[in-house]
mmJSON file of the N, C-alpha and C atoms, coordinates in Angstrom:
{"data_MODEL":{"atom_site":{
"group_PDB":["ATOM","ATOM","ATOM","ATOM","ATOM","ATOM","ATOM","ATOM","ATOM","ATOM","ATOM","ATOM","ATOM","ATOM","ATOM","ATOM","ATOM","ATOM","ATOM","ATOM","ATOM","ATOM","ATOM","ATOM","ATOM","ATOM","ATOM","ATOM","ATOM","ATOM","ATOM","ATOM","ATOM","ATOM","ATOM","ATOM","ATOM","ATOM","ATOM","ATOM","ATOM","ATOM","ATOM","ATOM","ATOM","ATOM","ATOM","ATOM","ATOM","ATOM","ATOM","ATOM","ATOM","ATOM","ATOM","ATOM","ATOM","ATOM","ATOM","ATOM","ATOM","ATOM","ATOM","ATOM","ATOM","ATOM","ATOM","ATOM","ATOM","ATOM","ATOM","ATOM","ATOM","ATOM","ATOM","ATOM","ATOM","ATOM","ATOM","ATOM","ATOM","ATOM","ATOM","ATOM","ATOM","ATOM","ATOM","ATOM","ATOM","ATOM","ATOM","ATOM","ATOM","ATOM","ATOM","ATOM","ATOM","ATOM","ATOM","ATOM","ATOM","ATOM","ATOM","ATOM","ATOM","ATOM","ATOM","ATOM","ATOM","ATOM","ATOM","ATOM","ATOM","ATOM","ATOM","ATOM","ATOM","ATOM","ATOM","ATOM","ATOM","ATOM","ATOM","ATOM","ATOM","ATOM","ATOM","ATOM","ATOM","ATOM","ATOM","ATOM","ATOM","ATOM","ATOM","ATOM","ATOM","ATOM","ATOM","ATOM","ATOM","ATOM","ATOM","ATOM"],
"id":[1,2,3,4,5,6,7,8,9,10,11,12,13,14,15,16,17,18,19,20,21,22,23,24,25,26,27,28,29,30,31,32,33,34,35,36,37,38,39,40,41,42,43,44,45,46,47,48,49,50,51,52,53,54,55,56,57,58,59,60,61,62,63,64,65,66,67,68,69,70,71,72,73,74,75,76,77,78,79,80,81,82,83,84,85,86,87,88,89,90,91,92,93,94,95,96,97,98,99,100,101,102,103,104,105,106,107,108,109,110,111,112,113,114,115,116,117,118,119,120,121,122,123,124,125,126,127,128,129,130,131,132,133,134,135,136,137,138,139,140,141,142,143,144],
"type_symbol":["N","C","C","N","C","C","N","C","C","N","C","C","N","C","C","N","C","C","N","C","C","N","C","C","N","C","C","N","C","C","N","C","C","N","C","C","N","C","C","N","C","C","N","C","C","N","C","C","N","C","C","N","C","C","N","C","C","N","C","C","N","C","C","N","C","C","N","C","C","N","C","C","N","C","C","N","C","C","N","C","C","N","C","C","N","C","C","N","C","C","N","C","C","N","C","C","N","C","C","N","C","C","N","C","C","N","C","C","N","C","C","N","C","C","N","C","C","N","C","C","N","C","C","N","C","C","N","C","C","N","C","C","N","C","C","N","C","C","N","C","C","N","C","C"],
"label_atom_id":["N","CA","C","N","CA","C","N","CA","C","N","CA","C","N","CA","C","N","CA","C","N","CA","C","N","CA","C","N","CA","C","N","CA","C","N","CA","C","N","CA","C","N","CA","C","N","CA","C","N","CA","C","N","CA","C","N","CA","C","N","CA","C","N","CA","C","N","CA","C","N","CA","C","N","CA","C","N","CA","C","N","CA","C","N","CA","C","N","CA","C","N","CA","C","N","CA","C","N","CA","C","N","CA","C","N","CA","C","N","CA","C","N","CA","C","N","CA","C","N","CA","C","N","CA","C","N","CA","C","N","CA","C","N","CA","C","N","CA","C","N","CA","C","N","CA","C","N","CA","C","N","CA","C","N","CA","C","N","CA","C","N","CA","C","N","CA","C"],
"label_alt_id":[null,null,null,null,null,null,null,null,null,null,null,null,null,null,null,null,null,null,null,null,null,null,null,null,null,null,null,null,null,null,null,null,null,null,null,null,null,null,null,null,null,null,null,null,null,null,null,null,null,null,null,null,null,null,null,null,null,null,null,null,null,null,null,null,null,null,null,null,null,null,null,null,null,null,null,null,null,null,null,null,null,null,null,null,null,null,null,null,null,null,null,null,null,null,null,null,null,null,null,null,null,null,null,null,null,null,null,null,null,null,null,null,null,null,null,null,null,null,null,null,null,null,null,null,null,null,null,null,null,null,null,null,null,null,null,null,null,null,null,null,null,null,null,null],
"label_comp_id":["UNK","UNK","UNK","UNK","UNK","UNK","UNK","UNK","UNK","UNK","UNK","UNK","UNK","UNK","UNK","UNK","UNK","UNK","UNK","UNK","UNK","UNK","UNK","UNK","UNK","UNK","UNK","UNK","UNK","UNK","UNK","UNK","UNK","UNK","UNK","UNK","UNK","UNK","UNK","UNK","UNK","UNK","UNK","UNK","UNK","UNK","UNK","UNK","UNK","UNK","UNK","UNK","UNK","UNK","UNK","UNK","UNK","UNK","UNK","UNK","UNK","UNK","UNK","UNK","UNK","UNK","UNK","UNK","UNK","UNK","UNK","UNK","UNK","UNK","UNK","UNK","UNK","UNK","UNK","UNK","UNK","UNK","UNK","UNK","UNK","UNK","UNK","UNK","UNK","UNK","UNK","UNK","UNK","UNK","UNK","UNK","UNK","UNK","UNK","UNK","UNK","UNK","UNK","UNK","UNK","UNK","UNK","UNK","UNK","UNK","UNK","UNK","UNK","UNK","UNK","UNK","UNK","UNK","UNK","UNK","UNK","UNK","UNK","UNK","UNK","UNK","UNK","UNK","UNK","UNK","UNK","UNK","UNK","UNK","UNK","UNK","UNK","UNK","UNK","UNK","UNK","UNK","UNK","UNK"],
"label_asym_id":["A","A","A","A","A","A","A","A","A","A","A","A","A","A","A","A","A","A","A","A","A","A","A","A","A","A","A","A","A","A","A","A","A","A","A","A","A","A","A","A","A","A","A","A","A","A","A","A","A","A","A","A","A","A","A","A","A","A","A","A","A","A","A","A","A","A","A","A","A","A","A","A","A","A","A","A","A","A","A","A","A","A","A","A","A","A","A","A","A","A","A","A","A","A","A","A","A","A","A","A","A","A","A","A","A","A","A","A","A","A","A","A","A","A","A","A","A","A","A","A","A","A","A","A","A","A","A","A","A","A","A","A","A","A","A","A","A","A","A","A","A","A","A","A"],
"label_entity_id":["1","1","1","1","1","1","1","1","1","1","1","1","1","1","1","1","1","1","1","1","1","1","1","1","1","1","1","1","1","1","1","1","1","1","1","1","1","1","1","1","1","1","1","1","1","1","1","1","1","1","1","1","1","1","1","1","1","1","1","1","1","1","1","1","1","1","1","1","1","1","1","1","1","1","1","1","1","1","1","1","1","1","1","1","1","1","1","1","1","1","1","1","1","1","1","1","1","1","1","1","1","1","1","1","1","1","1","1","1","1","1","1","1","1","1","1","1","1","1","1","1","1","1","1","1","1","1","1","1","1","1","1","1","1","1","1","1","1","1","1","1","1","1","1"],
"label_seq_id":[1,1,1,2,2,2,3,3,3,4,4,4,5,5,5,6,6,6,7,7,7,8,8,8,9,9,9,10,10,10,11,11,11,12,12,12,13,13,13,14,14,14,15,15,15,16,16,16,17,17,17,18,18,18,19,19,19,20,20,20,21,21,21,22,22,22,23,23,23,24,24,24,25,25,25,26,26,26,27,27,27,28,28,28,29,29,29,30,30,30,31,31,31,32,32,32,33,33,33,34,34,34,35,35,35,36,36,36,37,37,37,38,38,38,39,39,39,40,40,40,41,41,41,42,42,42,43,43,43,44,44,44,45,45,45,46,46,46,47,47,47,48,48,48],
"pdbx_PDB_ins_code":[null,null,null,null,null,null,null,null,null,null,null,null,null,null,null,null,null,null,null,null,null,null,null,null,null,null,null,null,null,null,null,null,null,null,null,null,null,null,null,null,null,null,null,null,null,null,null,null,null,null,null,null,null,null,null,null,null,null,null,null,null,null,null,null,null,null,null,null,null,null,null,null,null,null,null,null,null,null,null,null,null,null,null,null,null,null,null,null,null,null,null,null,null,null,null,null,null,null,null,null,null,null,null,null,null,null,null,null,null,null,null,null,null,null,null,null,null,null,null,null,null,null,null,null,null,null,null,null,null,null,null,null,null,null,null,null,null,null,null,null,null,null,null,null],
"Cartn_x":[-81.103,-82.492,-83.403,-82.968,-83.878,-84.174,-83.0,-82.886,-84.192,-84.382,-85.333,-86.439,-86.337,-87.595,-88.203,-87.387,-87.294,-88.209,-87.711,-88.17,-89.354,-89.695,-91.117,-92.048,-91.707,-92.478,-92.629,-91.805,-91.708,-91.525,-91.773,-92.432,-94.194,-94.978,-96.106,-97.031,-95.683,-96.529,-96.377,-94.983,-95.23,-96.296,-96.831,-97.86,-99.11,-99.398,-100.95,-100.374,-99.248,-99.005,-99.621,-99.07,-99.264,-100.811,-101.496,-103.261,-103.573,-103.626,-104.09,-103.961,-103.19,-102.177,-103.213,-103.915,-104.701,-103.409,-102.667,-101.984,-101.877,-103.209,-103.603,-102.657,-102.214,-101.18,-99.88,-99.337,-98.013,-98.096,-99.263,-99.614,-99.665,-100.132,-100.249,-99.127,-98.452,-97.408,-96.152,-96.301,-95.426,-96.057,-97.074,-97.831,-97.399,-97.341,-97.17,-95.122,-94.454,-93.233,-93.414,-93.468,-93.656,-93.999,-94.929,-95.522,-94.346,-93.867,-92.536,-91.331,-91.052,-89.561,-90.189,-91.47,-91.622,-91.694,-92.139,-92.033,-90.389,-89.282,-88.163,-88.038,-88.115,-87.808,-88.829,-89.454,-90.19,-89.282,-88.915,-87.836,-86.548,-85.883,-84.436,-84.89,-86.032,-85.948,-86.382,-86.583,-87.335,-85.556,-85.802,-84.243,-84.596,-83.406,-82.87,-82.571],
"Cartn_y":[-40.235,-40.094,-40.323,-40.847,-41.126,-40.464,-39.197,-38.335,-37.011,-37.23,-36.415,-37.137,-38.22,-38.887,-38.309,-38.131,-37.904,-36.344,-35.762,-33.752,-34.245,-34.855,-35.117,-34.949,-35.691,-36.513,-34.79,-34.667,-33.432,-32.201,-31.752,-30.852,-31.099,-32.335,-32.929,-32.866,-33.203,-32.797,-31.715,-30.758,-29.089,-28.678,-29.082,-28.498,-28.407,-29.78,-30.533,-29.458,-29.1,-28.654,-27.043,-26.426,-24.97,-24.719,-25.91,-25.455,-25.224,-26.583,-26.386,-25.207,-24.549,-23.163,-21.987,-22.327,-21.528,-20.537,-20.777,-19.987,-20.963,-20.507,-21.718,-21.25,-20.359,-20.32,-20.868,-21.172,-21.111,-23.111,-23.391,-24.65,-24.999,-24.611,-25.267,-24.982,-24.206,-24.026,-24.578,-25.568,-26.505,-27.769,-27.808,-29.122,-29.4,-28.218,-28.086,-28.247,-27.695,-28.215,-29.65,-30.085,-31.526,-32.309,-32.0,-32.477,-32.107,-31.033,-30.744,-31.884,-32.119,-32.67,-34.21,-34.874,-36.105,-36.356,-35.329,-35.837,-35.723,-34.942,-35.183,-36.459,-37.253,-38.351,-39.185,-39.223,-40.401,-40.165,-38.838,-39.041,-39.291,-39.354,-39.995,-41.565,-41.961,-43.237,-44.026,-43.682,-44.314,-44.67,-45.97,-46.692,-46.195,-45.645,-45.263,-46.299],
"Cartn_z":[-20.739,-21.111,-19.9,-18.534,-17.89,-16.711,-17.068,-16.296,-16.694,-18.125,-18.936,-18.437,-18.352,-18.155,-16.574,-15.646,-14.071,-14.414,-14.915,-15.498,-16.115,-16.969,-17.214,-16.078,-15.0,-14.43,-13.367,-12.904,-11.68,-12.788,-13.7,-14.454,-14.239,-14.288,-14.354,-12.837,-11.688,-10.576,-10.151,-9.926,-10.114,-10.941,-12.057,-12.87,-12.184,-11.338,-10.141,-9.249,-8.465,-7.7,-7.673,-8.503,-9.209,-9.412,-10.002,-10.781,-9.47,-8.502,-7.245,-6.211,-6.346,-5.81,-6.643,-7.849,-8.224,-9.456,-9.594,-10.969,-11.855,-12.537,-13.725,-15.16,-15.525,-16.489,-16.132,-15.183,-15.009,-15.272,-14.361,-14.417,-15.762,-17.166,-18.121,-18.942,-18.378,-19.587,-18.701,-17.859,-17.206,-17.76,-18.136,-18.531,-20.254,-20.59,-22.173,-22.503,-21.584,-21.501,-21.156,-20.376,-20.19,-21.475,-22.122,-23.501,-24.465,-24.689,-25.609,-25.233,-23.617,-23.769,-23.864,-23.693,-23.937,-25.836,-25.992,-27.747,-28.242,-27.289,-27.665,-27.103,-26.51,-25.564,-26.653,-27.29,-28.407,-29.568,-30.016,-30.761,-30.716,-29.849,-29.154,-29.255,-29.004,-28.581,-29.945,-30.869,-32.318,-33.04,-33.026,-33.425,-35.581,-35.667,-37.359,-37.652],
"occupancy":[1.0,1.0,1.0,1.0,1.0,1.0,1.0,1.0,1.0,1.0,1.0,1.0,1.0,1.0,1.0,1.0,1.0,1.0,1.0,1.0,1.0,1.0,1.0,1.0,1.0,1.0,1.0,1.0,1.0,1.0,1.0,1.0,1.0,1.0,1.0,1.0,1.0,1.0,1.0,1.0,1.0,1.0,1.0,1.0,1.0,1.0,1.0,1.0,1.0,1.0,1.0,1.0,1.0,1.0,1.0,1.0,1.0,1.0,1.0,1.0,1.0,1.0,1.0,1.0,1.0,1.0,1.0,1.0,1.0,1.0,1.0,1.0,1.0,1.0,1.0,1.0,1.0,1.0,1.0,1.0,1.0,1.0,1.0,1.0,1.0,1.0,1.0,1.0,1.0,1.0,1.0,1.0,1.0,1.0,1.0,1.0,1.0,1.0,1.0,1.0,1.0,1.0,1.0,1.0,1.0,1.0,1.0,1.0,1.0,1.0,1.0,1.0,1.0,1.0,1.0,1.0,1.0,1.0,1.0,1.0,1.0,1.0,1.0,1.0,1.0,1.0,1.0,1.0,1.0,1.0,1.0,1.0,1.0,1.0,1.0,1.0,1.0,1.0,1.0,1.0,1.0,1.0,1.0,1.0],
"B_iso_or_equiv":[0.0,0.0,0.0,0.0,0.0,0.0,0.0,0.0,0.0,0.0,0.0,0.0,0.0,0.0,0.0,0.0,0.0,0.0,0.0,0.0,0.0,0.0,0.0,0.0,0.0,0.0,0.0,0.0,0.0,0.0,0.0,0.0,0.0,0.0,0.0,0.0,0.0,0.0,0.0,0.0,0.0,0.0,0.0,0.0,0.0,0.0,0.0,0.0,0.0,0.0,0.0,0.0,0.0,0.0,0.0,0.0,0.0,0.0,0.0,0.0,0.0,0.0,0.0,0.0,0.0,0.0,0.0,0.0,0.0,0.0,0.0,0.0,0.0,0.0,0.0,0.0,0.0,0.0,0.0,0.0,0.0,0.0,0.0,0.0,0.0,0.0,0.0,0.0,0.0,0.0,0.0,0.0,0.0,0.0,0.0,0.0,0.0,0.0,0.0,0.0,0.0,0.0,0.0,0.0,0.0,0.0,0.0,0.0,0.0,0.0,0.0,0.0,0.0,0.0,0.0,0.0,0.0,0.0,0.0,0.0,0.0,0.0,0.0,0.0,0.0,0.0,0.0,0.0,0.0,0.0,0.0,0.0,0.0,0.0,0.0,0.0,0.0,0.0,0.0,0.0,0.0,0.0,0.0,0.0],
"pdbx_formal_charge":[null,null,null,null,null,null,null,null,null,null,null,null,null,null,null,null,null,null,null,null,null,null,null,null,null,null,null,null,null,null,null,null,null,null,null,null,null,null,null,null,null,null,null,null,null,null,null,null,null,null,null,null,null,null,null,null,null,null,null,null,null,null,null,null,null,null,null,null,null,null,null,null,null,null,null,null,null,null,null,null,null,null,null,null,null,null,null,null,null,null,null,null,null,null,null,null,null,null,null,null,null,null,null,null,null,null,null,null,null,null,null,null,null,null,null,null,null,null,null,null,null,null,null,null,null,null,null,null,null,null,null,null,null,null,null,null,null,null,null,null,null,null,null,null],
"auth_seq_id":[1,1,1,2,2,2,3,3,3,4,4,4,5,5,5,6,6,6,7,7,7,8,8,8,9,9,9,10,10,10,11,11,11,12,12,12,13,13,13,14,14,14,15,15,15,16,16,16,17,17,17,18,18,18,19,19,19,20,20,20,21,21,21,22,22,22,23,23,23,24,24,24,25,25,25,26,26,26,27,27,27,28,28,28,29,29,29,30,30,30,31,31,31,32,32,32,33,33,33,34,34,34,35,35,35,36,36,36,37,37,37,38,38,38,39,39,39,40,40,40,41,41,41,42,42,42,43,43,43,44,44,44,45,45,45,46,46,46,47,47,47,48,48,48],
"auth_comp_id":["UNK","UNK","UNK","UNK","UNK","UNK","UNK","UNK","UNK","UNK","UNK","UNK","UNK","UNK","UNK","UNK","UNK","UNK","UNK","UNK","UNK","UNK","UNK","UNK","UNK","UNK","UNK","UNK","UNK","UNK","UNK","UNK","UNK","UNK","UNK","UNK","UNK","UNK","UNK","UNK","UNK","UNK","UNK","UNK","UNK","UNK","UNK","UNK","UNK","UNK","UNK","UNK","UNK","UNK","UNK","UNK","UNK","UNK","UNK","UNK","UNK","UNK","UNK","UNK","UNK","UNK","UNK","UNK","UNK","UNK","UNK","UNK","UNK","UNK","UNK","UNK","UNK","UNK","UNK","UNK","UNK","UNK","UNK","UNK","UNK","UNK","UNK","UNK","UNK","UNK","UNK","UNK","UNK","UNK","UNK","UNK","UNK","UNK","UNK","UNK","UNK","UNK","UNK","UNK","UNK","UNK","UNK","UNK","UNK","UNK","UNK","UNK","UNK","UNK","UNK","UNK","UNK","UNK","UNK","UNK","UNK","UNK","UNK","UNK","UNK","UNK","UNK","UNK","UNK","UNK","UNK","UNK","UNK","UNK","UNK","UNK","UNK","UNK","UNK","UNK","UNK","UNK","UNK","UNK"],
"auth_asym_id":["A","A","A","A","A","A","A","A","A","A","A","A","A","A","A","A","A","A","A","A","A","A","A","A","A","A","A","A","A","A","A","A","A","A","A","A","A","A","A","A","A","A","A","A","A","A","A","A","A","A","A","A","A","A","A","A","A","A","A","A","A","A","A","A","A","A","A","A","A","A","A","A","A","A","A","A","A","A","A","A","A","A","A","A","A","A","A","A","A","A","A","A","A","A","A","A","A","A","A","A","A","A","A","A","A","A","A","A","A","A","A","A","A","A","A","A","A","A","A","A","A","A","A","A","A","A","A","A","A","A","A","A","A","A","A","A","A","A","A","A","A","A","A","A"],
"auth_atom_id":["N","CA","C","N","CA","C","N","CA","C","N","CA","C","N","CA","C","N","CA","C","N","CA","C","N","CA","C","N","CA","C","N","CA","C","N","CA","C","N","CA","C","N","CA","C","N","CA","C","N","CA","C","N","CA","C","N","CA","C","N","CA","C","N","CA","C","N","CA","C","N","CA","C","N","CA","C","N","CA","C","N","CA","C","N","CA","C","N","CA","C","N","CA","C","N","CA","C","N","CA","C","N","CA","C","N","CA","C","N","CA","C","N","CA","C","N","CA","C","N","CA","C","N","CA","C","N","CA","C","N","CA","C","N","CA","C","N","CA","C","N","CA","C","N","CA","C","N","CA","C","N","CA","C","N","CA","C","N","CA","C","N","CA","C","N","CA","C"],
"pdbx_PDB_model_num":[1,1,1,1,1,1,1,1,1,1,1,1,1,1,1,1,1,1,1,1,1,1,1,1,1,1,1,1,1,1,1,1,1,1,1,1,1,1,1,1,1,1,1,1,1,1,1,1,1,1,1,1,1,1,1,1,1,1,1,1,1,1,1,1,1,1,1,1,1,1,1,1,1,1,1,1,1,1,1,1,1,1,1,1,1,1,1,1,1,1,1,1,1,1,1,1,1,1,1,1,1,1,1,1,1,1,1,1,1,1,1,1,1,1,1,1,1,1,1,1,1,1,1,1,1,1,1,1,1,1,1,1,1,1,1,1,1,1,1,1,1,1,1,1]
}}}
């Protein structure tokens, strides 16, 4: 999981990386993956 956690993070600054670069779609839909694999990573982590 903390390897997912690592892809969060460098999904998040490729995303800063990319807006700044001026390709503002590619940037948010790296931002919006990022947002998808952290809500898998809140659900992996919620003890049953």
């Amino acid at each position: 999981m903390s390897l997912v956690v690592l892809a969060i993070f460098a999904l998040l600054l490729g995303a800063r990386v990319v807006w700044r670069r001026g390709d503002r779609q590619r940037a948010v839909l790296m931002a919006i993956a990022a947002l998808v694999i952290a809500g898998n990573v809140a659900i992996w982590a919620v003890p049953i």
